[in-house]
Backbone as numpy.savetxt, mean C-alpha at the origin, in Angstrom:
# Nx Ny Nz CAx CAy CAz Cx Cy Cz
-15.16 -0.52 -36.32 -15.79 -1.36 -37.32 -15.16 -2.75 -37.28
-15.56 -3.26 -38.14 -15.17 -5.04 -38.05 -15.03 -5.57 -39.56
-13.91 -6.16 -39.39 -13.02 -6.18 -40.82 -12.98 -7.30 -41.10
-13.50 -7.92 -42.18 -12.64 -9.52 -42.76 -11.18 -8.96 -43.90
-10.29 -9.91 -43.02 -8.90 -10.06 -43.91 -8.64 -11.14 -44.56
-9.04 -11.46 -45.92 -8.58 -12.77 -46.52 -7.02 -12.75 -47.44
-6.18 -13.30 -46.46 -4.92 -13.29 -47.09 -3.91 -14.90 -46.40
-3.46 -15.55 -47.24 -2.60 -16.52 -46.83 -1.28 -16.53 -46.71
-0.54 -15.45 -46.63 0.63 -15.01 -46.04 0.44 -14.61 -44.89
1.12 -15.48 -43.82 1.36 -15.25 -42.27 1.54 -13.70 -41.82
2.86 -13.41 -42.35 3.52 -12.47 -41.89 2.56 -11.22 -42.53
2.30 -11.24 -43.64 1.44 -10.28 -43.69 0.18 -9.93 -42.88
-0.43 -10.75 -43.12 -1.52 -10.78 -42.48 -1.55 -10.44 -40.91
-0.30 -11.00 -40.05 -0.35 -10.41 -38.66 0.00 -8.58 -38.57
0.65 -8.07 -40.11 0.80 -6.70 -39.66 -0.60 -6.19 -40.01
-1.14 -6.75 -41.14 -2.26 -5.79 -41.22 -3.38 -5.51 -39.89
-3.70 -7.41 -39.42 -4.34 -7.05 -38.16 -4.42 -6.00 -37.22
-2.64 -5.82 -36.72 -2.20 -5.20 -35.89 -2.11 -3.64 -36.16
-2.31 -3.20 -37.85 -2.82 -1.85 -38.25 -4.20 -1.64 -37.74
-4.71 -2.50 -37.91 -6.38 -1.90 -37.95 -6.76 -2.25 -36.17
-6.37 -3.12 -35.51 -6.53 -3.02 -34.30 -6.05 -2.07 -33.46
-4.77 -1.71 -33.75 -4.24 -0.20 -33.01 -4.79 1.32 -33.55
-6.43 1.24 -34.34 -6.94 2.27 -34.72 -8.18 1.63 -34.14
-8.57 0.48 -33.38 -9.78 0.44 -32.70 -10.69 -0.37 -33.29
-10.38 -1.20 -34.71 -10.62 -2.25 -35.64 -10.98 -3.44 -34.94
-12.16 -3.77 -35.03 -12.10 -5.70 -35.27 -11.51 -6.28 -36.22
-11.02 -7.14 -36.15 -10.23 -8.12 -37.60 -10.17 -9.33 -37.56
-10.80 -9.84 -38.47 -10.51 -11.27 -38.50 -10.18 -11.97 -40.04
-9.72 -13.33 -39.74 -8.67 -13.58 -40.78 -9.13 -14.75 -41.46
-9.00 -14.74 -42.94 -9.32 -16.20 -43.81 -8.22 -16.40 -44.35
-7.74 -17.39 -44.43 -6.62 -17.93 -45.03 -7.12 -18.63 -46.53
-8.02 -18.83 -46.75 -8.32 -19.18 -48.30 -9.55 -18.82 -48.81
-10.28 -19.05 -49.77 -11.36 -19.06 -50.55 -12.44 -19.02 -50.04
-12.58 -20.44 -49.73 -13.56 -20.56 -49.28 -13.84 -20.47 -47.72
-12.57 -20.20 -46.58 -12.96 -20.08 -45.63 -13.43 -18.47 -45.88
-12.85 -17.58 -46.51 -13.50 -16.21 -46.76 -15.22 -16.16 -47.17
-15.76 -16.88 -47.80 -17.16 -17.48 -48.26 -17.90 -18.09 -46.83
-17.10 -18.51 -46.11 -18.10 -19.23 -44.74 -18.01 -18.03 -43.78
-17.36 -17.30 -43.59 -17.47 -15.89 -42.62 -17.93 -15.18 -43.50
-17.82 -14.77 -44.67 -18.23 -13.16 -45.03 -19.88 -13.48 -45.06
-20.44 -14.83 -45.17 -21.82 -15.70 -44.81 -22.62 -14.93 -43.74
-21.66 -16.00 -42.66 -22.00 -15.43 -41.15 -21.88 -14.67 -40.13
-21.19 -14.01 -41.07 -20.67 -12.38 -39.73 -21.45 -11.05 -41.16
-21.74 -10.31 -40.66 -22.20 -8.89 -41.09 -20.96 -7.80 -40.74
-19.94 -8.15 -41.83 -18.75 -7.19 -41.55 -19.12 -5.88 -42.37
-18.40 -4.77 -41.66 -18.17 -3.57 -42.52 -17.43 -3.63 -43.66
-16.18 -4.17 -43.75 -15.75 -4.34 -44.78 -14.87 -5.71 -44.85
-14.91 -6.14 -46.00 -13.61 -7.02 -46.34 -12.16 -6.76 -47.41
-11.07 -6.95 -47.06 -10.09 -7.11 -47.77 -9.76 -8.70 -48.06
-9.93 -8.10 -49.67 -9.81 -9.48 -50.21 -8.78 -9.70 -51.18
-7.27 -10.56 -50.78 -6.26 -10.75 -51.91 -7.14 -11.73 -52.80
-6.27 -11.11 -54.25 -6.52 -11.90 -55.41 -5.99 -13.35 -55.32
-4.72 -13.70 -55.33 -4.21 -15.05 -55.25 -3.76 -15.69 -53.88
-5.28 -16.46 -54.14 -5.21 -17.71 -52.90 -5.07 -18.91 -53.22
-4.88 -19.57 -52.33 -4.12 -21.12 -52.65 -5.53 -22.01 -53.21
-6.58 -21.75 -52.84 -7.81 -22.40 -53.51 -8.46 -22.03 -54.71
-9.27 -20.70 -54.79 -9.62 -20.23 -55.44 -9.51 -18.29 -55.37
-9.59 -17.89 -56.38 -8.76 -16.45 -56.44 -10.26 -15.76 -55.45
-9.97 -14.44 -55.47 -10.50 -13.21 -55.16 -11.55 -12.98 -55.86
-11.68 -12.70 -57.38 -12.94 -12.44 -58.07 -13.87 -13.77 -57.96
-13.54 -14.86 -57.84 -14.34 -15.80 -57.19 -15.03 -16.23 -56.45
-14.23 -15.60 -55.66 -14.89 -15.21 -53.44 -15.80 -14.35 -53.79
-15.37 -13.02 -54.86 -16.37 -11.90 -55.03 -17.76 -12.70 -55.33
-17.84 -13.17 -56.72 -18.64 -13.94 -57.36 -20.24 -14.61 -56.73
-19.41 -15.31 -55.82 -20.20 -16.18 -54.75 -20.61 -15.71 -53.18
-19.85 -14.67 -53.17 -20.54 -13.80 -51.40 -21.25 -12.73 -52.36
-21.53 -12.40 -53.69 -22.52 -11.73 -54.40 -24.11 -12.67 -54.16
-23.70 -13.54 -54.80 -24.77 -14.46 -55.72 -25.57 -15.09 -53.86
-24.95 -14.85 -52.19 -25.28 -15.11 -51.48 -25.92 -14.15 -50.92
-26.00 -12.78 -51.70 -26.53 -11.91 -50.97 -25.65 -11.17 -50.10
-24.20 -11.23 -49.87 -23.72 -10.40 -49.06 -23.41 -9.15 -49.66
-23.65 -8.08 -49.37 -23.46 -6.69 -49.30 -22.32 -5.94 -49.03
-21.31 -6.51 -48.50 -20.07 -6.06 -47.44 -19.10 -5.38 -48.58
-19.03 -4.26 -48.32 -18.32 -3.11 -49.05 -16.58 -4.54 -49.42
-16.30 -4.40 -50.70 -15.03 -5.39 -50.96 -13.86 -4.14 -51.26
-12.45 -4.92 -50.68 -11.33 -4.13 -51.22 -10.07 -5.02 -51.81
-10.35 -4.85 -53.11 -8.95 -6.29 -53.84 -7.58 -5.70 -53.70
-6.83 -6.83 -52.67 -5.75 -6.12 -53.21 -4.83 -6.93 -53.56
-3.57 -6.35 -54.22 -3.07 -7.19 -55.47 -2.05 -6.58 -55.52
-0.62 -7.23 -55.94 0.62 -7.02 -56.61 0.46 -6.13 -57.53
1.41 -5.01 -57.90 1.81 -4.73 -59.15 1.28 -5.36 -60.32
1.46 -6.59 -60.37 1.56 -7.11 -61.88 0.24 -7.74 -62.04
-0.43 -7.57 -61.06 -2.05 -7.57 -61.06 -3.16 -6.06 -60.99
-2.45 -5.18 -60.72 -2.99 -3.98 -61.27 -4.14 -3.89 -61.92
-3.77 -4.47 -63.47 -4.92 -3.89 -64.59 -6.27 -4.65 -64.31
-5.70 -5.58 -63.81 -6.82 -6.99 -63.51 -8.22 -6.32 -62.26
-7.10 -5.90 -61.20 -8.06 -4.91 -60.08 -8.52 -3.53 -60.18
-8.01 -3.04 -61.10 -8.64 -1.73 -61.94 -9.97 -2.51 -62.76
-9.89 -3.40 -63.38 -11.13 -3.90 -64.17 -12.28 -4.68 -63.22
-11.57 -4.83 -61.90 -12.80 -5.25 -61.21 -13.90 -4.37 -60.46
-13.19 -2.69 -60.40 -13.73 -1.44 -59.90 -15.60 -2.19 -60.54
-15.80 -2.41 -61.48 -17.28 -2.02 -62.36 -18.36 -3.64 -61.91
-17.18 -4.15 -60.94 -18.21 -5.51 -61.05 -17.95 -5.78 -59.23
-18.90 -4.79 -58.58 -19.14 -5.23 -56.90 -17.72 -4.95 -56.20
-16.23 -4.81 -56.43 -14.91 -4.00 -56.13 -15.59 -2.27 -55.63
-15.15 -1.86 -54.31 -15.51 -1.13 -53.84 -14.14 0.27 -54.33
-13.08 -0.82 -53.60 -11.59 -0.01 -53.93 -10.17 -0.95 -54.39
-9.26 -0.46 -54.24 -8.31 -1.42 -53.88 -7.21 -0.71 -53.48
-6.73 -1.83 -53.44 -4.92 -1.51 -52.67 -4.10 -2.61 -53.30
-2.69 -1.79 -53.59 -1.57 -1.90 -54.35 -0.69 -2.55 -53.45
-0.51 -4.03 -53.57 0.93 -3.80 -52.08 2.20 -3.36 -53.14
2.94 -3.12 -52.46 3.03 -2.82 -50.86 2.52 -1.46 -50.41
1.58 -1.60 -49.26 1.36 -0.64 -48.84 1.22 -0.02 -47.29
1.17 1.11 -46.99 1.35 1.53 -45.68 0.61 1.96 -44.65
0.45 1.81 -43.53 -0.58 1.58 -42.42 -1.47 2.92 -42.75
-1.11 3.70 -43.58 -1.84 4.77 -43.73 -3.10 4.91 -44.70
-2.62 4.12 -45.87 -3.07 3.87 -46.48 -4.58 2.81 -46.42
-3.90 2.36 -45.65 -4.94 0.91 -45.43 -5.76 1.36 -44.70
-5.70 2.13 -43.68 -6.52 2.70 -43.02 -7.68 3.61 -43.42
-7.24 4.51 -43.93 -7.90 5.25 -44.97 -8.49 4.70 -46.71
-8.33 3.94 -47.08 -8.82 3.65 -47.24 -10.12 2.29 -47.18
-9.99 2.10 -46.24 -10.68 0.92 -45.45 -11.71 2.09 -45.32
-11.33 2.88 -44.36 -12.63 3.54 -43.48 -13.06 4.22 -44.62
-12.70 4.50 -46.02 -13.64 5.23 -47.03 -14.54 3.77 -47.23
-14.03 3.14 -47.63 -15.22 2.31 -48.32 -16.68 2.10 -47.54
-15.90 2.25 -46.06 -17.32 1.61 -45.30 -18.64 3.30 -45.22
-17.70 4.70 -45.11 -18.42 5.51 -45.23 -19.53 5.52 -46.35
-18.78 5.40 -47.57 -19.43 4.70 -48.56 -20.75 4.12 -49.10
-20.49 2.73 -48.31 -21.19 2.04 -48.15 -22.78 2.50 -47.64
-22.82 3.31 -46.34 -23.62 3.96 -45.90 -24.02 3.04 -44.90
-23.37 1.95 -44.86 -23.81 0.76 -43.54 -23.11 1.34 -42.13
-24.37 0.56 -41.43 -23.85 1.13 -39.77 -22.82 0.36 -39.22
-22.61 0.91 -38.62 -20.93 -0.15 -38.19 -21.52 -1.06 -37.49
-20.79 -2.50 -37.58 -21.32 -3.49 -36.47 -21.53 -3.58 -35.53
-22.59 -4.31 -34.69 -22.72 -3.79 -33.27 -21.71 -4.77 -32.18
-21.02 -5.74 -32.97 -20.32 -6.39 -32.35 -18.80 -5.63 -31.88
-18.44 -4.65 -32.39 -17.04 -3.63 -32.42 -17.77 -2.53 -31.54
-16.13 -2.47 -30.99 -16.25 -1.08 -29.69 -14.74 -0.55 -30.26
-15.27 0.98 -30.76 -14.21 1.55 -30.95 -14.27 2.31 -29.59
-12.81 2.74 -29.65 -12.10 2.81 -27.77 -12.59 4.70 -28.35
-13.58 5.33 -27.24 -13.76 7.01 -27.35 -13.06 7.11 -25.73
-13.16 8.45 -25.75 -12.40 9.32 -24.74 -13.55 9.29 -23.88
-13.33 8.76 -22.03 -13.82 8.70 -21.28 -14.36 10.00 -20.41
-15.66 10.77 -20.76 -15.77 11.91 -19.40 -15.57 12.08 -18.06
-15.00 12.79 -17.69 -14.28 12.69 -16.16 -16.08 12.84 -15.30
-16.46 12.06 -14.70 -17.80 11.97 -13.53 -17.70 13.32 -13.17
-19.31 13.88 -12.85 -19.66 14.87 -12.43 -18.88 14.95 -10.71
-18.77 16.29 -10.49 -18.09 16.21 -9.13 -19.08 16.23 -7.99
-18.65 15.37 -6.82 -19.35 15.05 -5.59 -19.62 16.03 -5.14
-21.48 16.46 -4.95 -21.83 18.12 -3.95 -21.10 17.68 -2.42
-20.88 18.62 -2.02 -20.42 18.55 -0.36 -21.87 18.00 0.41
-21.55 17.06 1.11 -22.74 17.15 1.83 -23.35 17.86 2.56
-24.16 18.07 2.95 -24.56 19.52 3.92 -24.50 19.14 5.28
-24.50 20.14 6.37 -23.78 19.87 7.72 -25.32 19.10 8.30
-25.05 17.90 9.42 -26.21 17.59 9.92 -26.82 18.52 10.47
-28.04 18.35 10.77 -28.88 18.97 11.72 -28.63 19.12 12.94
-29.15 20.20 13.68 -29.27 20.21 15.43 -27.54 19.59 15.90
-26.35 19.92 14.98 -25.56 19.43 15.72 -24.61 20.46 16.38
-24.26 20.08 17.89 -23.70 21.36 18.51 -22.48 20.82 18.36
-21.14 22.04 18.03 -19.94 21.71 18.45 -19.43 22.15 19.68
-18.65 21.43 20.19 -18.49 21.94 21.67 -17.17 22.49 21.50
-16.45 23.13 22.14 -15.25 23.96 21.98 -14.41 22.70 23.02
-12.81 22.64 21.76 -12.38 21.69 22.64 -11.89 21.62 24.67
-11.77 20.71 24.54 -11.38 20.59 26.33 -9.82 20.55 26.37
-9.34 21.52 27.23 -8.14 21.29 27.46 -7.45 20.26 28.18
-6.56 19.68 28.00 -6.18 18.67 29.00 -5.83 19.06 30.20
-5.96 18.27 30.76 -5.58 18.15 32.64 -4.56 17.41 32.90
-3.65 18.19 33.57 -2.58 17.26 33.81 -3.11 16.68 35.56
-2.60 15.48 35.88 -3.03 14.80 36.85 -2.30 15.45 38.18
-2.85 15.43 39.05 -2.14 15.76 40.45 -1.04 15.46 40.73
0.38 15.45 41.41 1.16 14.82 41.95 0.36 14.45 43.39
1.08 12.92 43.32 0.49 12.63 44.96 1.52 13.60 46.06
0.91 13.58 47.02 1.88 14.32 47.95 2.72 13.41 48.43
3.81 14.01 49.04 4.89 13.58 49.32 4.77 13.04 50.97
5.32 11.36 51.00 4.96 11.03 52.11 5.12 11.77 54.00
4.86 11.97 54.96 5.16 12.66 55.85 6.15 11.88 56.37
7.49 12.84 56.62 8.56 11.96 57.23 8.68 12.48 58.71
9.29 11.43 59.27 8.76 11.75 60.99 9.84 13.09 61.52
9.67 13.58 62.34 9.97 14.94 63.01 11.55 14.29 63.36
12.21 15.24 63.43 13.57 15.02 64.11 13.39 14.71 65.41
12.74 15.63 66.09 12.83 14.56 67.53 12.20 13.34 68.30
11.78 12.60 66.88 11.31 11.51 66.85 12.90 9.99 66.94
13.82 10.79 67.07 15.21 10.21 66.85 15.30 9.76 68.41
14.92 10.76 68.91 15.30 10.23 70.46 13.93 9.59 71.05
13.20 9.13 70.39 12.12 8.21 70.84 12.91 6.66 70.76
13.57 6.68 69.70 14.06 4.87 68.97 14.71 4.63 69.99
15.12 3.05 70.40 15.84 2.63 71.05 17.26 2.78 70.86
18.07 2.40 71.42 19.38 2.84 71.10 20.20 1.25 70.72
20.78 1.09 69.15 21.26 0.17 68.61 22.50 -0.29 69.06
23.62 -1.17 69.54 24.75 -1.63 69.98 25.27 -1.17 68.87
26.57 -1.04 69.36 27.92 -1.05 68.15 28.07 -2.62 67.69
27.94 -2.43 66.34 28.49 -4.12 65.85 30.02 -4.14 65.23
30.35 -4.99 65.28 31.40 -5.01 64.56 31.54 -5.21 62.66
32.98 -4.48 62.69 32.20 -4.45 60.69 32.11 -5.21 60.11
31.56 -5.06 58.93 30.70 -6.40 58.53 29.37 -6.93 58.50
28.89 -6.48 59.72 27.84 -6.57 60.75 26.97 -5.91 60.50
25.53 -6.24 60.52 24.42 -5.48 60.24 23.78 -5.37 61.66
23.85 -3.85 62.20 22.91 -3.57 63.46 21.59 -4.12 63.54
21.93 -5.06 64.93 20.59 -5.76 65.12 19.25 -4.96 65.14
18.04 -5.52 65.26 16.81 -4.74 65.38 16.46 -5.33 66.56
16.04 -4.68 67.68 15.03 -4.79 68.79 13.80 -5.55 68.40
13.45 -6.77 69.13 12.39 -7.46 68.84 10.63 -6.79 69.15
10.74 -5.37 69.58 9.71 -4.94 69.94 9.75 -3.69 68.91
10.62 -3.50 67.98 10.71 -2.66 67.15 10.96 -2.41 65.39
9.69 -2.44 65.14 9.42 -3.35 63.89 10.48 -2.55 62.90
10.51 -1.01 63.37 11.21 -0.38 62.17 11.66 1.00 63.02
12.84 1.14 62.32 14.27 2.23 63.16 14.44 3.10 61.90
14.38 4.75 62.86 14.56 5.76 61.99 15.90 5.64 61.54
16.46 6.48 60.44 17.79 6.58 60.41 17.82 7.57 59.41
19.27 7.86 59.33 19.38 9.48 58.25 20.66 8.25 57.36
20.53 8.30 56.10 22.00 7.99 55.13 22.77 9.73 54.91
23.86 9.26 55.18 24.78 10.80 55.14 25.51 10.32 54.24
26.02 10.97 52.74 27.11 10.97 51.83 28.16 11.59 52.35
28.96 10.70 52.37 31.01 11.06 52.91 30.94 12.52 51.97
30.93 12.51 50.78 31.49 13.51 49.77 30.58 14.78 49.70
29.13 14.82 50.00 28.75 16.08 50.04 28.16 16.02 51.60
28.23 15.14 52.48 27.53 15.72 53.45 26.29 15.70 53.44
25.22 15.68 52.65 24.07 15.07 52.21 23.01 14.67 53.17
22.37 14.83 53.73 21.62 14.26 54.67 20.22 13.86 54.18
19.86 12.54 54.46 18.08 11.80 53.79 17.79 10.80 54.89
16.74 11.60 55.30 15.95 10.83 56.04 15.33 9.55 55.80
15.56 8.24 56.25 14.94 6.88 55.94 14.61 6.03 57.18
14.73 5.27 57.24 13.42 4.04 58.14 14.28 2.57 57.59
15.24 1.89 59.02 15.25 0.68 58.23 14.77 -0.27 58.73
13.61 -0.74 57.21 12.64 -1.92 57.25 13.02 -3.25 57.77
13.81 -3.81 57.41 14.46 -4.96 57.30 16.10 -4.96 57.73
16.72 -6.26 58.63 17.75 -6.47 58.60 17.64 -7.66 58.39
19.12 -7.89 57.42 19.59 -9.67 57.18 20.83 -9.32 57.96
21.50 -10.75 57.38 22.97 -11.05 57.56 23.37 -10.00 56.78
24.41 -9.04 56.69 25.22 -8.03 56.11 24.86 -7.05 55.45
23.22 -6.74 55.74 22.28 -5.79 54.91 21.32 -5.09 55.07
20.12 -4.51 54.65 19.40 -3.81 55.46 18.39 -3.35 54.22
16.98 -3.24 54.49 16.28 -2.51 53.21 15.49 -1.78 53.95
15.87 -0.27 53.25 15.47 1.53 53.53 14.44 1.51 53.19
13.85 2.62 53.66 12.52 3.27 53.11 13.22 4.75 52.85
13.38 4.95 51.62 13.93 6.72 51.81 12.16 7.53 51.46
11.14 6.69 51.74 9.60 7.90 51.59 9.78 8.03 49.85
10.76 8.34 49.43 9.96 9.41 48.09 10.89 8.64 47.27
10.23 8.00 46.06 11.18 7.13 45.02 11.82 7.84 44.45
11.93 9.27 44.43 12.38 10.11 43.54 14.01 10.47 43.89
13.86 10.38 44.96 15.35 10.93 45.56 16.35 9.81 45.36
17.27 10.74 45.15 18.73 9.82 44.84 19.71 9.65 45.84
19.81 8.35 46.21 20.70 8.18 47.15 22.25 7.87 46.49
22.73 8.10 47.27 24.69 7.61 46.90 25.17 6.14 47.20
25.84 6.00 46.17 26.65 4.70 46.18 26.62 3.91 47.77
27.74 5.08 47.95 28.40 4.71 49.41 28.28 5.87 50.37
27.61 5.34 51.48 27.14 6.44 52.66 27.29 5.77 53.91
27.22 7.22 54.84 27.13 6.42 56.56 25.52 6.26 56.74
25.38 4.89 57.24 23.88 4.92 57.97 23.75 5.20 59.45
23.21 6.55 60.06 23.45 6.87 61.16 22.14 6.68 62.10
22.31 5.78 63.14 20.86 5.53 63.72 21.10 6.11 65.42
20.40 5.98 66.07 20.11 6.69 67.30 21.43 6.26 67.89
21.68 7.28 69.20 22.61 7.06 69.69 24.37 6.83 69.40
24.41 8.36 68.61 25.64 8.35 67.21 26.45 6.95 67.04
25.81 6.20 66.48 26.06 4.89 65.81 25.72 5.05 64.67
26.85 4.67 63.85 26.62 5.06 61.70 27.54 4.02 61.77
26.70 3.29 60.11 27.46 1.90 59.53 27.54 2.24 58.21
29.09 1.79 57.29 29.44 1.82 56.31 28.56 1.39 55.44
27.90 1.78 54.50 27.25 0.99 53.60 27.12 1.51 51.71
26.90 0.46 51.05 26.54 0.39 50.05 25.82 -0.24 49.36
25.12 0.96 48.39 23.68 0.46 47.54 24.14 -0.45 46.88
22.97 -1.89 46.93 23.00 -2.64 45.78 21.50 -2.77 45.00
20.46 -2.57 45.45 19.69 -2.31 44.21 18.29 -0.95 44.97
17.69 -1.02 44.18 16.50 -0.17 44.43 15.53 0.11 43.51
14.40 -0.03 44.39 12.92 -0.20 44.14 11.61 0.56 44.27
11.43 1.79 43.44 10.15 2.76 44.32 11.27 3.05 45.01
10.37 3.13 46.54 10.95 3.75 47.51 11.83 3.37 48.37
12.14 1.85 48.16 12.95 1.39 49.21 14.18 1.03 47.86
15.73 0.91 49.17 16.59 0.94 48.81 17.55 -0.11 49.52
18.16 -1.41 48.82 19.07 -2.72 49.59 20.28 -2.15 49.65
20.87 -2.62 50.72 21.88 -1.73 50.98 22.91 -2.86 51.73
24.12 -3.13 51.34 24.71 -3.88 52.49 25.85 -3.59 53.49
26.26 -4.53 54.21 27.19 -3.34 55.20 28.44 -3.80 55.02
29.54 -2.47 54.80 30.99 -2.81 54.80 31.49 -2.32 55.65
């Protein structure tokens, strides 16, 4: 519902608001006489509370003249103690109820909302009292599409390994030319008609034997083909090429399948 409060005490007046708004109340406020006379005019309230002593003109005055204008709005005087007999005698002349201050949010409440029952007026259409929200009907499942087939999942495939490159026959050793002894330090020359020389790397410590191909010679170095990136070569090994000739060497980096190697 929707309330006029005519009272010119601050502090009061902000608790009463704050009663009737925390029960779902419109409220609004006149601070004197005649501003109570220019709203209770133009608004169609459910009810008004109206103090007796205002700084302009009293309460049965306001009554008087929102009568003689035709307003209807259920009235509630309220008044001090020592105004009592005065608001008991106004019950018989358009006074709906009243209230005694001091009084308590309970009070005010209840009796506010009697007067307007009272009254038999419909509550304003300008007020929304706050009701309890219905939880939405629940979403039907949709139904399964049409004509749709499920297929049973596919297992994964793991991918092939490539095969492992073909490494040349052992007695492909005595096909290669036969390399000079160099001195150490020295990276065994390559034959200018021989783009690439078999060779085995042998590990000192296990004996180890891996077949490789060396691609390339520099100054003090050499880059392998050991075929398969996978295999692990050793630090430090003999490189043994045709014609039992083996050179000290050690890995310095590696790539895939080939392996830099230099000579000590």
């Amino acid at each position: 519902m929707r309330v006029l409060y005519v009272e010119d005490d601050d502090n009061l007046a902000f608790a009463v608001e704050q009663m009737l708004r925390q029960e779902g109340h419109a409220c609004d406020r006149a601070r004197s006489g005649v501003g109570a006379i220019k709203l209770g005019q133009e608004h169609d309230y459910d009810v008004i509370v109206l103090d007796v002593m205002l700084p302009d003109i009293d309460g049965y005055e306001v009554l008087r003249q929102l009568q003689a204008l035709g307003v209807e709005t259920p009235v509630l005087i309220q008044s001090g103690l020592v105004e009592r007999d005065r608001a008991m005698d106004g019950l018989g002349f358009g006074v709906d109820d009243y209230l005694i201050k001091p009084f308590n949010r309970d009070e005010l409440i209840r009796r506010v909302e009697q007067a307007a029952t009272r009254s038999g007026r419909p509550a304003s259409p300008d007020v929304i009292k706050a009701q309890p929200v219905a939880d939405p009907p629940p979403i039907p499942e949709s139904p399964p599409a049409p004509n749709v087939i499920e297929l049973p999942p596919v297992p994964p495939t793991e991918a092939p390994e490539p095969p492992a490159p073909e490494q040349p026959p052992a007695d492909a050793m005595s096909a290669v030319p036969t390399i000079e002894a160099a001195p150490a330090g020295e990276s065994p020359p390559l034959p200018n008609d021989c783009p690439a020389l078999s060779a085995r790397i042998v590990a000192a410590s296990s004996q180890s034997v891996i077949d490789c191909t060396i691609v390339t010679v520099a100054s003090g170095g050499a880059v392998l083909d050991v075929y398969n990136e996978t295999v692990e070569c050793p630090d430090e090994f003999l490189l043994a090429v045709t014609g039992d000739k083996s050179y000290r060497c050690e890995s310095c980096w590696r790539h895939g399948g080939k392996l830099g190697v230099k000579f000590v």
